[in-house]
py3Dmol code that shows the C-alpha trace and the ligand (Angstrom):
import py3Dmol

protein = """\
ATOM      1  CA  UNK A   1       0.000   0.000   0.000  1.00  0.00           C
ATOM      2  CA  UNK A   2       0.969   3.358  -1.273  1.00  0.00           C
ATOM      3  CA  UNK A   3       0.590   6.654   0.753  1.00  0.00           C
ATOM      4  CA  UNK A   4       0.749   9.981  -1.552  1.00  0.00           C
ATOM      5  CA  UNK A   5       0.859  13.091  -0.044  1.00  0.00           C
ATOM      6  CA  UNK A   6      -0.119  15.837  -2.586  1.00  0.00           C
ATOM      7  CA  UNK A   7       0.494  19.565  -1.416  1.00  0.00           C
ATOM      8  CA  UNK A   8       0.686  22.777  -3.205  1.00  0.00           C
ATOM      9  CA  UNK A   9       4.991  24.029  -3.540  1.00  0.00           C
ATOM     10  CA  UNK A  10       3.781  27.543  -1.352  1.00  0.00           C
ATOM     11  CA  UNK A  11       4.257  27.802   2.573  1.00  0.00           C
ATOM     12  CA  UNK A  12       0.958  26.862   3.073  1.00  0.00           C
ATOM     13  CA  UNK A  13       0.601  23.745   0.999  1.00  0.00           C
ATOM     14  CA  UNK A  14       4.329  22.351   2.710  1.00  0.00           C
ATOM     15  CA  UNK A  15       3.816  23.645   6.079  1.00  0.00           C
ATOM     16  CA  UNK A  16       0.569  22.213   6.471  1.00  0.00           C
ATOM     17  CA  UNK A  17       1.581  18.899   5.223  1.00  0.00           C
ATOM     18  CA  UNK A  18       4.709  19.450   7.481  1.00  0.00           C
ATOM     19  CA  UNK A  19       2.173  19.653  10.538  1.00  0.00           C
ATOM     20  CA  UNK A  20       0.042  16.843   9.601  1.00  0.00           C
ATOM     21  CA  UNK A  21       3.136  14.397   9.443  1.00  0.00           C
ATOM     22  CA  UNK A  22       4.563  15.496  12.501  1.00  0.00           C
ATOM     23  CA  UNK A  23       1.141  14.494  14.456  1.00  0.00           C
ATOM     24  CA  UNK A  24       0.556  11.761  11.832  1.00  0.00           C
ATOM     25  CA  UNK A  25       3.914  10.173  11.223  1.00  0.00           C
ATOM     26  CA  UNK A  26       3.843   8.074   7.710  1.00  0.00           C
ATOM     27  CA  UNK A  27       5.792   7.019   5.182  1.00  0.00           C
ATOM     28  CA  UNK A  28       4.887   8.951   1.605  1.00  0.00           C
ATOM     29  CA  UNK A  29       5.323   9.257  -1.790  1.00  0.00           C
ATOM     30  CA  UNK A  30       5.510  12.871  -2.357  1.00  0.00           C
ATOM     31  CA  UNK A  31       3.899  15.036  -4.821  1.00  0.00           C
ATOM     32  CA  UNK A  32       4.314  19.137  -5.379  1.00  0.00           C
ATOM     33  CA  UNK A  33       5.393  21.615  -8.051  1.00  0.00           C
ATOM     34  CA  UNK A  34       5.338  25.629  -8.254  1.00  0.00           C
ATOM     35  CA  UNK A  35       2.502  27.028  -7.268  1.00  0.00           C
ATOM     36  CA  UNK A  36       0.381  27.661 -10.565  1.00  0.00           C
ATOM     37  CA  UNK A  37       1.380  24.365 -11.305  1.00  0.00           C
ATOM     38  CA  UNK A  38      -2.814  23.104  -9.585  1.00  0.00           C
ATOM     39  CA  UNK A  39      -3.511  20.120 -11.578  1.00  0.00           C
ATOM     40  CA  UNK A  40      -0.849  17.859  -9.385  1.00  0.00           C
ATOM     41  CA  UNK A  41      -3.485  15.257  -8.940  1.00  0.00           C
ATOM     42  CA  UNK A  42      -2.976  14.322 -12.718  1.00  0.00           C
ATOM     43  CA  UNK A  43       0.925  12.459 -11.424  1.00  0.00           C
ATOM     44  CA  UNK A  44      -1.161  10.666  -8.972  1.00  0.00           C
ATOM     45  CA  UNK A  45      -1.556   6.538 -10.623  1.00  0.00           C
ATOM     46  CA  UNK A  46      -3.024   4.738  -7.507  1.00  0.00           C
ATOM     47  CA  UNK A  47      -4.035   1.112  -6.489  1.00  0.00           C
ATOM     48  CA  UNK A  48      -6.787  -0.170  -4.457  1.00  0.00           C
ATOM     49  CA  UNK A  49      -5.993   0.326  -0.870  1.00  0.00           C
ATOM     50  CA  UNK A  50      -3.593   3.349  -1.559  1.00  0.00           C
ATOM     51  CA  UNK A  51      -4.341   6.839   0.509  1.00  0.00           C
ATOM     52  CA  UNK A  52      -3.597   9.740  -1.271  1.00  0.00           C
ATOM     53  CA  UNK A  53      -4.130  12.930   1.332  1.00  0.00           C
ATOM     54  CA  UNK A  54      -4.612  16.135  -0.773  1.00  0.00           C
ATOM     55  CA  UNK A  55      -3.267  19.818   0.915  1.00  0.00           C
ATOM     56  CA  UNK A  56      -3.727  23.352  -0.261  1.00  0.00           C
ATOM     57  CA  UNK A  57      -4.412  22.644  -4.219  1.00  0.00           C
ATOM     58  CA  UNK A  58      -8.220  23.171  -5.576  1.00  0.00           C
ATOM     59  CA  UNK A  59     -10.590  20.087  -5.614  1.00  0.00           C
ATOM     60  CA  UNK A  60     -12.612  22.027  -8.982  1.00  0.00           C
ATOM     61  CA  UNK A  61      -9.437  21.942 -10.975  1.00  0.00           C
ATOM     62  CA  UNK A  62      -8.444  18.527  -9.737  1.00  0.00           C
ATOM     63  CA  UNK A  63     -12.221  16.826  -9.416  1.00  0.00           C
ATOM     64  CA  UNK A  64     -11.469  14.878 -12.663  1.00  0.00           C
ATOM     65  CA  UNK A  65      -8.547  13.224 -11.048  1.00  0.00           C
ATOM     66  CA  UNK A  66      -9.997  12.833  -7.577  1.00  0.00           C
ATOM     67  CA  UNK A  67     -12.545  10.854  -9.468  1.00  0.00           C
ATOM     68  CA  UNK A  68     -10.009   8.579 -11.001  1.00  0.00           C
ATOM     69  CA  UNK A  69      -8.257   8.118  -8.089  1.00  0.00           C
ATOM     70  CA  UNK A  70     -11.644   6.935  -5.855  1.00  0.00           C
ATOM     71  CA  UNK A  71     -12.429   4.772  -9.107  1.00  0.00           C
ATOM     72  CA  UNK A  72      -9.254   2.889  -8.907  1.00  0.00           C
ATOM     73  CA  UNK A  73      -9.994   1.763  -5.547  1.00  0.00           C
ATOM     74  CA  UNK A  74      -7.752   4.097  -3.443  1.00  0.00           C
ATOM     75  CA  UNK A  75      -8.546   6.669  -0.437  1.00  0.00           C
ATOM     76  CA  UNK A  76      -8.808  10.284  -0.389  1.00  0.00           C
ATOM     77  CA  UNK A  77      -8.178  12.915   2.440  1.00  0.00           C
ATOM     78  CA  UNK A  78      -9.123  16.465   0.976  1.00  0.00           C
ATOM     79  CA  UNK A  79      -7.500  19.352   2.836  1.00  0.00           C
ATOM     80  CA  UNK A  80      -8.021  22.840   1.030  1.00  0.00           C
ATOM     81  CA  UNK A  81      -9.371  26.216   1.350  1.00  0.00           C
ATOM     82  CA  UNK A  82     -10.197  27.270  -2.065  1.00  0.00           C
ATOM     83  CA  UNK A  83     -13.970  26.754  -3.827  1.00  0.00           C
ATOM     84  CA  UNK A  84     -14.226  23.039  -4.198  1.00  0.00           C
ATOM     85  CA  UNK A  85     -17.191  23.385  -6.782  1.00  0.00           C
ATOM     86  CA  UNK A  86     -18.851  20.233  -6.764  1.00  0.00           C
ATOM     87  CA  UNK A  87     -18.200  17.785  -3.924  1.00  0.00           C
ATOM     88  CA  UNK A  88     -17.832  13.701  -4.672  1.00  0.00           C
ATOM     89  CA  UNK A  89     -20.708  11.614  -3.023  1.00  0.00           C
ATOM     90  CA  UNK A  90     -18.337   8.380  -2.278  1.00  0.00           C
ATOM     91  CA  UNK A  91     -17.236   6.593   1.069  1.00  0.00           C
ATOM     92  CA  UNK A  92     -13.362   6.852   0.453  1.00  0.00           C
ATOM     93  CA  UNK A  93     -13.231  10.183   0.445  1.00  0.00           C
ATOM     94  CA  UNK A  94     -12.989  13.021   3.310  1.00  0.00           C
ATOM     95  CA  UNK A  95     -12.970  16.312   3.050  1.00  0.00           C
ATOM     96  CA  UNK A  96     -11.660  18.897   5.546  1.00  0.00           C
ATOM     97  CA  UNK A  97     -12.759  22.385   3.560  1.00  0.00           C
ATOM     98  CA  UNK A  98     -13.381  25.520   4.624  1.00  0.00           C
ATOM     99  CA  UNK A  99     -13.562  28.651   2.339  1.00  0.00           C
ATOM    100  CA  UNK A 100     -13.607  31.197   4.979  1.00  0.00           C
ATOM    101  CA  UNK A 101     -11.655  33.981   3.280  1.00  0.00           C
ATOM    102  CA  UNK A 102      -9.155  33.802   7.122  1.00  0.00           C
ATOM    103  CA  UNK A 103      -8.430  30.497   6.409  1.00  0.00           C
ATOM    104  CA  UNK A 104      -5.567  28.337   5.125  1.00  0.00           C
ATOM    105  CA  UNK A 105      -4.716  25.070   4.435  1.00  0.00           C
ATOM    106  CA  UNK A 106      -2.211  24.847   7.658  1.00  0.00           C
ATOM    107  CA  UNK A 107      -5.437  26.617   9.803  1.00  0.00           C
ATOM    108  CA  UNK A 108      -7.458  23.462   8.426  1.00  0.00           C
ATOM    109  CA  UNK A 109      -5.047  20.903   9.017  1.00  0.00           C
ATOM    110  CA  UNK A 110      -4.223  22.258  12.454  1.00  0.00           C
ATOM    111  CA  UNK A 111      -7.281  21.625  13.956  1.00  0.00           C
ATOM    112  CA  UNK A 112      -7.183  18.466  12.255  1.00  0.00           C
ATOM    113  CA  UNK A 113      -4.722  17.585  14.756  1.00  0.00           C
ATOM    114  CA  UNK A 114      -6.024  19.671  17.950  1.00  0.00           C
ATOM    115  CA  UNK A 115      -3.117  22.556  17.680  1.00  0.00           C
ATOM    116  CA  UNK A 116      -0.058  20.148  17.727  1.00  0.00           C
ATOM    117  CA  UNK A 117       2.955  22.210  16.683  1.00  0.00           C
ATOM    118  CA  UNK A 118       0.431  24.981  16.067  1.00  0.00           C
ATOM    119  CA  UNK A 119       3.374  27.146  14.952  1.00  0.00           C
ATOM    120  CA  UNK A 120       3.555  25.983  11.405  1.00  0.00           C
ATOM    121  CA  UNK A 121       0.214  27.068  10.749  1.00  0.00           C
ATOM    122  CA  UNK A 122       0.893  31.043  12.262  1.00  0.00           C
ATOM    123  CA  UNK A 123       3.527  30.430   9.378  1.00  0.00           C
ATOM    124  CA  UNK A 124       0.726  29.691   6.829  1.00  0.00           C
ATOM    125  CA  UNK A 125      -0.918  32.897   7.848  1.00  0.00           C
ATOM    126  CA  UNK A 126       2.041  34.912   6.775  1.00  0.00           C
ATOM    127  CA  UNK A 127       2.481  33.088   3.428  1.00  0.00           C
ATOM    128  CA  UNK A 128      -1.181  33.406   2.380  1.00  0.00           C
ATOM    129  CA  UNK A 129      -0.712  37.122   3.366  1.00  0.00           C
ATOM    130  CA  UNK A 130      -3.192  36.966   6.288  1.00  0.00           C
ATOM    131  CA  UNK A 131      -1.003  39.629   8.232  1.00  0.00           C
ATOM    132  CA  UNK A 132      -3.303  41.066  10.617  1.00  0.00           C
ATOM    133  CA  UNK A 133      -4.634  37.290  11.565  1.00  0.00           C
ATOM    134  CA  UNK A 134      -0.814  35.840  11.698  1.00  0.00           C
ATOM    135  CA  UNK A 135       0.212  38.743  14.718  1.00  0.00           C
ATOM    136  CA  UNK A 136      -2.960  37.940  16.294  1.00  0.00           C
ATOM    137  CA  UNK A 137      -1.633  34.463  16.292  1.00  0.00           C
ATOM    138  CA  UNK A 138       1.529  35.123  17.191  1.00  0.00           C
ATOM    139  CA  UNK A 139       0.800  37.286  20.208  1.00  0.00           C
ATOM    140  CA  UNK A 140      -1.854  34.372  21.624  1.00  0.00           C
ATOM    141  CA  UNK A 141       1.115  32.180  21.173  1.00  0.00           C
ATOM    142  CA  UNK A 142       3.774  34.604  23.172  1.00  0.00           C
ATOM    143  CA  UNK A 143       6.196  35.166  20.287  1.00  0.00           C
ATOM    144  CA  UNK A 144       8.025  37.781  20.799  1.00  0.00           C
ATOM    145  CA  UNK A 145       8.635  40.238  18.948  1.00  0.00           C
ATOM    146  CA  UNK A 146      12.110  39.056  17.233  1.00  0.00           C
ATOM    147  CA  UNK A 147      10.834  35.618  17.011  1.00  0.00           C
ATOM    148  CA  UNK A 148       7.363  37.112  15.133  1.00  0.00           C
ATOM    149  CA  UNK A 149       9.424  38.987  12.664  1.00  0.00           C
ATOM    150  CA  UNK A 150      11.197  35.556  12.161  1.00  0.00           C
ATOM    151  CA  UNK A 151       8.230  33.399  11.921  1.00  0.00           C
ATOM    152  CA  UNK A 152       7.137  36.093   8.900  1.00  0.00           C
ATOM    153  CA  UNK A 153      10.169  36.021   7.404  1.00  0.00           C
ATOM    154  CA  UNK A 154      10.129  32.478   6.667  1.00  0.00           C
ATOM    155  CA  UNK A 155       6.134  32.626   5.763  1.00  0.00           C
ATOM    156  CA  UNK A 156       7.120  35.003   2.897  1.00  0.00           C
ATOM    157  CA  UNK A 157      10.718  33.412   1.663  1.00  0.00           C
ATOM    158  CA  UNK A 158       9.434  30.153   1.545  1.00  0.00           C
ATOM    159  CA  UNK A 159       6.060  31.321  -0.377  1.00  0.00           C
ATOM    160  CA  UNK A 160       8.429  33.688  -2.330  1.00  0.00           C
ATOM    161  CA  UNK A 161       9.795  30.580  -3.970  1.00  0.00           C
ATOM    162  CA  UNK A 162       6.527  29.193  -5.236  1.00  0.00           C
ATOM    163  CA  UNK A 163       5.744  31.690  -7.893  1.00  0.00           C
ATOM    164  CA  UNK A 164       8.004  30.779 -11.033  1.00  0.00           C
ATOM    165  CA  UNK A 165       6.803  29.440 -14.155  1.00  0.00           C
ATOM    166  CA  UNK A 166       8.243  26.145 -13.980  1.00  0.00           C
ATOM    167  CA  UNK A 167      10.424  24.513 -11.062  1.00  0.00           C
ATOM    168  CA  UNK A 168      13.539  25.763 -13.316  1.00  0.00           C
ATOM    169  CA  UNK A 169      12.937  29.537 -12.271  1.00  0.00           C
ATOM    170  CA  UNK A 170      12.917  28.539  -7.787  1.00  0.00           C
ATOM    171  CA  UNK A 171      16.167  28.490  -5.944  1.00  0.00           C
ATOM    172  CA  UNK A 172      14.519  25.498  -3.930  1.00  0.00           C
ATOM    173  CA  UNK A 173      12.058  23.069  -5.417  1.00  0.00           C
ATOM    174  CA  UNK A 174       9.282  22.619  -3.143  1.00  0.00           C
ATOM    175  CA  UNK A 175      10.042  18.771  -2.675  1.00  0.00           C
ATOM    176  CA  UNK A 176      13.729  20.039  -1.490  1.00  0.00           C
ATOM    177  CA  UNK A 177      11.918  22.523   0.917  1.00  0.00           C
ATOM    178  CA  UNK A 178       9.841  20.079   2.605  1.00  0.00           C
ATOM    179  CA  UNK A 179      13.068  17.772   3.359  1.00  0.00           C
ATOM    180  CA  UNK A 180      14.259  20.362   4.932  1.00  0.00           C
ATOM    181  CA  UNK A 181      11.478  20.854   7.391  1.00  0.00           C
ATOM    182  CA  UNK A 182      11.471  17.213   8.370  1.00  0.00           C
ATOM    183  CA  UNK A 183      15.287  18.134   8.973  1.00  0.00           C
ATOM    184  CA  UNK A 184      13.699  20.837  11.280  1.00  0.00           C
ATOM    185  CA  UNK A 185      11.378  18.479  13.153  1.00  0.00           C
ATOM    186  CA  UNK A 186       8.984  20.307  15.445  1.00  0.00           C
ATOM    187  CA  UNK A 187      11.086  23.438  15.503  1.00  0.00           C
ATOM    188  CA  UNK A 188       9.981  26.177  12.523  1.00  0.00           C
ATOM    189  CA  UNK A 189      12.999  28.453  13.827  1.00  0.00           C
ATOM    190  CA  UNK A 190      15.450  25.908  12.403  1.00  0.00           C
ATOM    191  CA  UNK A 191      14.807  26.675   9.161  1.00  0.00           C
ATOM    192  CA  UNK A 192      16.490  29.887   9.435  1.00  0.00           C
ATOM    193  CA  UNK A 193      20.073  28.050   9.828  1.00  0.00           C
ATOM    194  CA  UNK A 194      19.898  26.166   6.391  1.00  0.00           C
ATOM    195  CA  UNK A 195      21.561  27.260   3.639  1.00  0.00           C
ATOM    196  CA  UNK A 196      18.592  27.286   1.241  1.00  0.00           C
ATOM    197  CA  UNK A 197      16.583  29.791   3.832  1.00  0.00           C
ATOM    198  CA  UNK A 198      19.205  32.681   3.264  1.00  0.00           C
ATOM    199  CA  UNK A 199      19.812  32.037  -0.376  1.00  0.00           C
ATOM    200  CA  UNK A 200      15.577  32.479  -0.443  1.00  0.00           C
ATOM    201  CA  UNK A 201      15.817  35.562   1.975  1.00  0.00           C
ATOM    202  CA  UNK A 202      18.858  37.140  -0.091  1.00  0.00           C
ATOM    203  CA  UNK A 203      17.090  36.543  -3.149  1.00  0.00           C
ATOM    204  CA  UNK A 204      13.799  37.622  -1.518  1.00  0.00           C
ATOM    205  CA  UNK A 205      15.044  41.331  -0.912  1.00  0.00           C
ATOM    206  CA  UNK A 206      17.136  41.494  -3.880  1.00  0.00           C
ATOM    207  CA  UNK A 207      13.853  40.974  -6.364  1.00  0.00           C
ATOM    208  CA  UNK A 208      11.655  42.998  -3.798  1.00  0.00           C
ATOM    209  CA  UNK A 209      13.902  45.997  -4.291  1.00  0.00           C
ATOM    210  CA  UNK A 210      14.299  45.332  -8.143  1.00  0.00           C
ATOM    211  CA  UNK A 211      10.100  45.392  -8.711  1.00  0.00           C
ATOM    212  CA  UNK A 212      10.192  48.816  -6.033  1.00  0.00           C
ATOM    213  CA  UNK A 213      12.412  50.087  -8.518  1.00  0.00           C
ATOM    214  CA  UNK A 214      10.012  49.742 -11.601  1.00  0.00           C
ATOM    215  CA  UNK A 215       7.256  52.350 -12.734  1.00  0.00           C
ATOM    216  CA  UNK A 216       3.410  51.572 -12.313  1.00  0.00           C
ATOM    217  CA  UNK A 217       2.299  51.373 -16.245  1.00  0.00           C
ATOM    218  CA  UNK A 218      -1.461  53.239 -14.686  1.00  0.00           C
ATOM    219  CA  UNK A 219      -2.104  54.154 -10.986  1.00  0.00           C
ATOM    220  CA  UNK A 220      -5.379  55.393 -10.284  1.00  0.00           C
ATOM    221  CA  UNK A 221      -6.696  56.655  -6.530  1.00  0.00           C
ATOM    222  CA  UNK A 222      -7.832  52.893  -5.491  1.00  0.00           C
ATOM    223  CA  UNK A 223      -5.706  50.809  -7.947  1.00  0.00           C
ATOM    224  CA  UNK A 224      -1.995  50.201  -9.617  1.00  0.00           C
ATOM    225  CA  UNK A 225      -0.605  48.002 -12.854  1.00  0.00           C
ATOM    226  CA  UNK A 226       2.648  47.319 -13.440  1.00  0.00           C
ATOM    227  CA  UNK A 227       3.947  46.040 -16.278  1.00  0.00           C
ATOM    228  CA  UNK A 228       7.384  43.753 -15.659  1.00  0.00           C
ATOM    229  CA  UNK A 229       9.438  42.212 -18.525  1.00  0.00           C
ATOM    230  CA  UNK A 230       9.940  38.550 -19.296  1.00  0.00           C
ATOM    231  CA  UNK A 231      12.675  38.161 -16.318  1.00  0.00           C
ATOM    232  CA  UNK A 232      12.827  35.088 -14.209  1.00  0.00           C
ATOM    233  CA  UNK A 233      12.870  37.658 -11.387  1.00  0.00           C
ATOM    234  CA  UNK A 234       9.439  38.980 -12.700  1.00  0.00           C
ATOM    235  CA  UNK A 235       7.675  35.947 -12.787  1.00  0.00           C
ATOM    236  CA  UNK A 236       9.235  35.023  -9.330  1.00  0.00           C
ATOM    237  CA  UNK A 237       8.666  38.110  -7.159  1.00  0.00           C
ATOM    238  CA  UNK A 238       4.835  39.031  -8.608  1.00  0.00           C
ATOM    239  CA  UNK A 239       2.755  37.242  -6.336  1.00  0.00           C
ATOM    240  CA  UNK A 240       4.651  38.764  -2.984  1.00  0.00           C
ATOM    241  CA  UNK A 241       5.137  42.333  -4.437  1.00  0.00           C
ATOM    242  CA  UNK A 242       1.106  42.097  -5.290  1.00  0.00           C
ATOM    243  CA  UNK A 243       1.125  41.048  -1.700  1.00  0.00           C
ATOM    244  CA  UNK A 244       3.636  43.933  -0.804  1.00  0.00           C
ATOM    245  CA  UNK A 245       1.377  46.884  -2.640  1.00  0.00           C
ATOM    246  CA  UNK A 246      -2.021  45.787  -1.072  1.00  0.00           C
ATOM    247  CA  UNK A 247      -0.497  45.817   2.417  1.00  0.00           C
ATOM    248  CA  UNK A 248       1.205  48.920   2.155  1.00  0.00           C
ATOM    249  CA  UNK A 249      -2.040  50.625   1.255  1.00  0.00           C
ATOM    250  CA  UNK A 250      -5.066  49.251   2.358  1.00  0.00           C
ATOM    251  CA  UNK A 251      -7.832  51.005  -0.052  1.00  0.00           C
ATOM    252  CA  UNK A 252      -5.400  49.970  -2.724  1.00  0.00           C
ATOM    253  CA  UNK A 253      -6.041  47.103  -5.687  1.00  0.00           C
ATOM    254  CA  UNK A 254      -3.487  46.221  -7.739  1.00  0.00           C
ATOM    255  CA  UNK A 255      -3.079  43.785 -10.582  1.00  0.00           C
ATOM    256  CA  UNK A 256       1.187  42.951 -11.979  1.00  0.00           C
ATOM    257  CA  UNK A 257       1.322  41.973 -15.347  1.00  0.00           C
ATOM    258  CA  UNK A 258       4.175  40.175 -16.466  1.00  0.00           C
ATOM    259  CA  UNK A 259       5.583  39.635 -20.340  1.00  0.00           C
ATOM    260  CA  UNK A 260       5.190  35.974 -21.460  1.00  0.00           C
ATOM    261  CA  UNK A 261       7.496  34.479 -24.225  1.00  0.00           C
ATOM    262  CA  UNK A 262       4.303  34.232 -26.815  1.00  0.00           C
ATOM    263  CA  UNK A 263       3.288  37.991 -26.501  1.00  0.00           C
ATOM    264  CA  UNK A 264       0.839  37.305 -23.651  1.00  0.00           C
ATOM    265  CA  UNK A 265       0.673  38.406 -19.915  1.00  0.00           C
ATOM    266  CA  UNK A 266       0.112  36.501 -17.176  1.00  0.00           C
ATOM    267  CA  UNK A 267      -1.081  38.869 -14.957  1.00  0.00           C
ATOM    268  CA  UNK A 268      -1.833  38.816 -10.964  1.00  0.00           C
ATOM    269  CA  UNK A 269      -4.613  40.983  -9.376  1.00  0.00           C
ATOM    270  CA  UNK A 270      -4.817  41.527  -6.201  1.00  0.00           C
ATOM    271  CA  UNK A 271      -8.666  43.153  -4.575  1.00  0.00           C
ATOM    272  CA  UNK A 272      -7.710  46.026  -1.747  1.00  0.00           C
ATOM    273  CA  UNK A 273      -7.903  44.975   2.017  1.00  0.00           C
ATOM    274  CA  UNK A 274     -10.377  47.370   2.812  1.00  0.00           C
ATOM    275  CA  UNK A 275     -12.244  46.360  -0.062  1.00  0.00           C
ATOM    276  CA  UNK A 276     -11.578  42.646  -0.571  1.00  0.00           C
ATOM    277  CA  UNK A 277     -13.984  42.022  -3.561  1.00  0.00           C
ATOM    278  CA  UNK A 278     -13.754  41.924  -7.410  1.00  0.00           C
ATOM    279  CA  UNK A 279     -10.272  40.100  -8.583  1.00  0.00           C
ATOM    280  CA  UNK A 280     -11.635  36.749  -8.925  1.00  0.00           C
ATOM    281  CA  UNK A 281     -14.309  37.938 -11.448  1.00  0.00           C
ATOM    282  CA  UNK A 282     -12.233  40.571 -13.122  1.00  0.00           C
ATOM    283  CA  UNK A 283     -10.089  37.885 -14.406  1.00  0.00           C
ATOM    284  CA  UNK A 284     -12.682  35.537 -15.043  1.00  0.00           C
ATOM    285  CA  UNK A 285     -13.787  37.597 -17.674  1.00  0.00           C
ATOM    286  CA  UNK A 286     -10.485  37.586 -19.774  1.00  0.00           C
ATOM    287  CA  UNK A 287     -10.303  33.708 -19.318  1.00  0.00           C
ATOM    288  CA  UNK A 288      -8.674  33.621 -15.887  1.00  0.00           C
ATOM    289  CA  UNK A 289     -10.096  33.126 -12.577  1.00  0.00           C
ATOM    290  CA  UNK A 290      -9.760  33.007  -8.806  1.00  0.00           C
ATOM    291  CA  UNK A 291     -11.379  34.199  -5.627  1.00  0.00           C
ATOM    292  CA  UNK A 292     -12.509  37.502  -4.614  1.00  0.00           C
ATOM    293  CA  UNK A 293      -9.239  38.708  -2.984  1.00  0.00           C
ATOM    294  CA  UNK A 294      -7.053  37.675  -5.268  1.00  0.00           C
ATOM    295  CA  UNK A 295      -6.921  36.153  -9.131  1.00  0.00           C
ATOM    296  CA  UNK A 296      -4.956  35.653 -12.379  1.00  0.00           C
ATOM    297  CA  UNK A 297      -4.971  35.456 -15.927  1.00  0.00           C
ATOM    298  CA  UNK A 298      -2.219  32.871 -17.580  1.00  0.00           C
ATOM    299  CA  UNK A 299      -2.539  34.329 -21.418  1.00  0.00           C
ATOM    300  CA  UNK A 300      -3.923  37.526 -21.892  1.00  0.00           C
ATOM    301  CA  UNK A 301      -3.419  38.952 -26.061  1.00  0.00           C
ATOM    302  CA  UNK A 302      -0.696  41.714 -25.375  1.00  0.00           C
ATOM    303  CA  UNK A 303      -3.766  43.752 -27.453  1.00  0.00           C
ATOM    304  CA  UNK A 304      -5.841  42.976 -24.435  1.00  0.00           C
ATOM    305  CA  UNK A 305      -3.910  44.936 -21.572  1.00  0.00           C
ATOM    306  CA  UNK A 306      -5.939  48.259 -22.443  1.00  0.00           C
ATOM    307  CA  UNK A 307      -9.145  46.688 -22.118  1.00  0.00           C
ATOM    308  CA  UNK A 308      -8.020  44.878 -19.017  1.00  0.00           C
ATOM    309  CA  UNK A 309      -6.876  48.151 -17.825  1.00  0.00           C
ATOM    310  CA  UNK A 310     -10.488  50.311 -18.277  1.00  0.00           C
ATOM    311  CA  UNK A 311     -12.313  47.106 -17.069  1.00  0.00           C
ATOM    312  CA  UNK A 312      -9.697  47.203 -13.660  1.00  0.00           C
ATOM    313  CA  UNK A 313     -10.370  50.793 -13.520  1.00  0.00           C
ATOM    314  CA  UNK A 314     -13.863  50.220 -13.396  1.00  0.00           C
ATOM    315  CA  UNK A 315     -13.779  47.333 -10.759  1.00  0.00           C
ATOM    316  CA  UNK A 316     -11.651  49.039  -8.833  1.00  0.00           C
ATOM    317  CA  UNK A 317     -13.372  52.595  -8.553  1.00  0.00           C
TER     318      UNK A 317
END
"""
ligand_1 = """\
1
MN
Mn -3.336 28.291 0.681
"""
view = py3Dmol.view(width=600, height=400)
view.addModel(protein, "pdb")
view.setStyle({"model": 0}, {"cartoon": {"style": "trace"}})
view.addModel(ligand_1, "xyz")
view.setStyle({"model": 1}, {"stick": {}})
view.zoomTo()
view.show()
């Protein structure tokens, strides 16, 4: 008998899988990519009896496979926080979702196990950029103040190196990441003494103050585009500096569109803070999607970005 464990390549895909295997020791096969990469269900070729335990990666954009995988006779534990769309009706499967906008995967799976090492899932907080929540978390806890600032360091690095196109563009791949937390154990402050945490943190900074550096292409009062060039550094850093502009500014929407290869953008919105509505739809409409707070669009035409633009202006007003 096979166990899979299936987890999106972002801090809150590995650190709630990290959590669940330190209350639920077991030996796995392990399955993750970058974090656009959703469909990771497809590598998945079970046999009867198998468990395959799912974190952080969307049952609608999987549901095809998670019906495979029941047919073939093998168990399913669903962890996730996005919009499962249609649930499965069968006895070998579980699901543990909850779409509340505050919560993650690592939230989910921590009180899956009752709060054990309840640390790795303050983490998650960070990575998802759930800020306000994460302090909250951390001051119930007793971090300090140092050890806070830490603990959101490593949230961000670690979810930093999720965002390229293809495993190519990470310093780390996510499967390498997650060894390194079982190196770790129980104790999340580890981390920040392997080598591959402060080549992500000196990487981290270095893109941060490379996409600081670049012009909006439009800035309105309650929204901002920029444009970014085909750079690995681009594709790696636009999810966090999204993250970056909407906490800086709270009224603030923003949306980074970055030059494909084919003359297309793959572009990431963000919705404000204050505000938290619109993004998912907004890129639903130019063939992307998402959730309210945040979305994306893999290929938009390059003859599309003014359209985009009025329609984000008018979304955002
Ligand atoms: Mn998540």
């Amino acid at each position: 008998m096979v166990n899979y464990d299936v987890f999106n390549g972002d801090t809150d895909g590995i650190f709630a899988r990290h959590q669940l295997r330190l209350a639920i020791p077991l030996d796995t096969v392990n399955i993750s990519g970058v974090k656009r990469d959703v469909n990771l269900l497809r590598h998945v070729k079970p046999a009867k009896g198998d468990l395959v335990t799912v974190m952080d990666i969307s049952h609608a954009k999987n549901r095809k496979d998670v019906l495979r995988i029941l047919e073939s006779g093998a168990r399913v534990e669903y962890f996730d926080h996005h919009d499962p769309s249609e649930l499965i009706d069968h006895p070998n499967i579980t699901y543990h979702i909850d779409t509340d906008p505050h919560m993650t995967t690592g939230r989910i799976v921590d009180s899956h196990v009752n709060g054990k090492n309840h640390i790795w899932a303050i983490a998650t907080a960070f990575g998802d950029n759930h800020f306000d929540l994460a302090y909250e978390l951390a001051t119930a806890e007793g971090l300090d103040h140092e050890k806070t600032k830490l603990l959101k360091e490593i949230g961000l690095a670690i979810n930093y190196n999720s965002y390229g196109k293809t495993e190519k563009d990470l310093f780390a791949a996510p499967l390498l990441v997650s060894e390194m937390l079982e190196d770790c154990g129980e104790d999340v402050f580890a981390i920040s003494e392997h080598e591959i945490f402060s080549t992500l943190v000196s990487n981290f900074r270095s893109d941060m103050s490379t996409a600081s550096c670049q012009e909006p292409y439009s800035i309105h009062e309650k929204g901002v585009i920029y444009k970014f060039p085909d750079e690995e550094w681009s594709h790696r850093i636009m999810g966090t500096f999204g993250n970056h502009l909407v906490n800086s500014n709270k009224d603030l929407a923003c949306a980074i569109a970055v030059t494909n290869s084919d003359r297309t953008y793959r572009i990431s919105v963000r919705s404000s803070l204050n505000n938290p509505y619109g993004a998912g739809n907004l890129c639903k409409a130019f063939g992307g999607g998402g959730r309210e707070k945040a979305g994306g669009i893999n290929n938009l035409e390059e003859g599309d970005l003014d359209k985009f633009k009025n329609e984000f202006g008018k979304v955002f007003s």
